[in-house]
N, C-alpha and C positions, 0 to 999 in steps of 0.2 A: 526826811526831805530828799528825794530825788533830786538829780543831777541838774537837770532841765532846772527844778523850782529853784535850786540854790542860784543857778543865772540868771534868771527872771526875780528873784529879789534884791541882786547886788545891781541890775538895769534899772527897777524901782527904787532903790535907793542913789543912785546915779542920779536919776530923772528928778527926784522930788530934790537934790541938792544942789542940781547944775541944768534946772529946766533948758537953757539956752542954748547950752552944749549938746545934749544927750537925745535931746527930740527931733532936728536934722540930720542927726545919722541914724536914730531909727526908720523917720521917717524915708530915709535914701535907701534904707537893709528892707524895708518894706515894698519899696518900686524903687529902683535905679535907675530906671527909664525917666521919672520924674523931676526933671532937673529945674524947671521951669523959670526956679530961684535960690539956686545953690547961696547957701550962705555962708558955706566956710571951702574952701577948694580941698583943701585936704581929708574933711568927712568923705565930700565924693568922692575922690581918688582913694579914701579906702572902702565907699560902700563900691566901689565899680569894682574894687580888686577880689573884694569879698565875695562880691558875685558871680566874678568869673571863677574863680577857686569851686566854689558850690558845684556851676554847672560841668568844672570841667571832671572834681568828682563822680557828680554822676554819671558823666559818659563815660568815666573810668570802669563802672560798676555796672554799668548796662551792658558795655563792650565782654567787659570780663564773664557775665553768665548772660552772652548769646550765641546764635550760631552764625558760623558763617553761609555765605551764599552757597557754596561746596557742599556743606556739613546740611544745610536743608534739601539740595538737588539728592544728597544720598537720603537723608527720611522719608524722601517722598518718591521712593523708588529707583534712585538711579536717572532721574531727567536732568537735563539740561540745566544751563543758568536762565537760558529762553524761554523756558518752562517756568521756572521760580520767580524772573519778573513779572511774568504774564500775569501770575496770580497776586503779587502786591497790587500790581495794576488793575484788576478786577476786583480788586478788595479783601482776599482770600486771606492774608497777609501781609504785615506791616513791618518794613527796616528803616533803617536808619543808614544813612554813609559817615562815616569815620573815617578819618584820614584815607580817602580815594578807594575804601573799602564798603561792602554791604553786612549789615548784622540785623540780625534779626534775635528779638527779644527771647527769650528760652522758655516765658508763660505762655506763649500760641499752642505750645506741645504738649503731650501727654502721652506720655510711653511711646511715645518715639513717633509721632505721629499728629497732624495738628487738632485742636484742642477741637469736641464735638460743639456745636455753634459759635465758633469764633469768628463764622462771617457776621454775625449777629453783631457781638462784642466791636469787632470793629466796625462795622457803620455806626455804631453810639457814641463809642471815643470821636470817630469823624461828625458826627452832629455836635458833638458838645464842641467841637475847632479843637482836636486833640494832635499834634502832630505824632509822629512815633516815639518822641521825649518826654511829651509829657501824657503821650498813655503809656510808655513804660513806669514813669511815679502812678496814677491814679491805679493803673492792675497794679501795683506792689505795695499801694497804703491801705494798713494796718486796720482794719474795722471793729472799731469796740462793741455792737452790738452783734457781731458774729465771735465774740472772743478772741478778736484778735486776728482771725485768719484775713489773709488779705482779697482784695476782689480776684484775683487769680488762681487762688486756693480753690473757690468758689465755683469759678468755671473748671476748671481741674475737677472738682470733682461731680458736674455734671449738672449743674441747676443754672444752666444758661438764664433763662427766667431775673432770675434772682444777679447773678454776674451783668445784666444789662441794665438794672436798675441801680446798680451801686455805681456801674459805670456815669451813669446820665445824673447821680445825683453828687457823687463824686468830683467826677469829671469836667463840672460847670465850673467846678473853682478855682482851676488852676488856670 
């Protein structure tokens, strides 16, 4: 039994012992946003805390394997930062701001260089309402029917095709 399963049976055993307890704070760890009718203050005050913890993990982990605005002006020849916005702004390209900073995810690349149909990739993340947070999760989840490799992998190694349709069907759920 996996790690995962062993949590997910001691929540089932939770749930089936203390239905009353255990079903508003899943349901709060499932939308936070859903307060509508908080029924304990303290579940919410830990599913909001929990949730901030999560996301601010991941912008820990985005920040850490991206480039910065600098580090993309030099892969892309030595231009400008005028240059580097131009192209998020045209779609070329997707960052994020971090603490009064620009980063840019590190799957756009591919040996040093940005990924071949990434304009593609990104107009799909933007169809599906992806901001740059959460198309950094849908390119970095894990695809069981490719083995594992993730939709970035995918585009990385050149089946734009295929990287746009795991995007769009991906992409829808987050």
């Amino acid at each position: 039994m996996g790690r995962n399963d062993a949590v997910l049976a001691a929540v089932r055993r939770r749930l089936d012992a203390e239905p009353e307890r255990v079903l508003p704070a899943l349901r709060l760890l499932a939308d936070p946003d859903d307060l509508a009718d908080p029924s304990d203050a303290t579940t919410v005050t830990l599913a909001k805390t929990l949730n901030a913890y999560r996301v601010a993990t991941a912008l820990r982990e985005l920040r850490a394997d991206a480039y910065s605005t600098k580090d993309v002006g030099e892969l892309l020849g030595g231009v400008s930062r005028q240059a580097v916005s131009a192209r998020v702004a045209k779609g070329q390209l997707m960052s994020i701001e971090i603490s009064a900073s620009s980063y840019f995810p590190s799957w756009q690349f591919v040996a040093g260089r940005p990924a071949a149909g990434l304009t593609a990739v990104i107009a799909a993340l933007r169809e599906t309402g992806c901001d740059t947070f959460a198309a950094d999760a849908v390119m970095r989840t894990a695809l069981p029917e490719e083995g594992g490799r993730t939709v970035a992998e995918v585009l990385a190694a050149g089946d734009v095709e295929l990287a746009v349709h795991y995007v769009r069907a991906v992409g829808g759920g987050f």
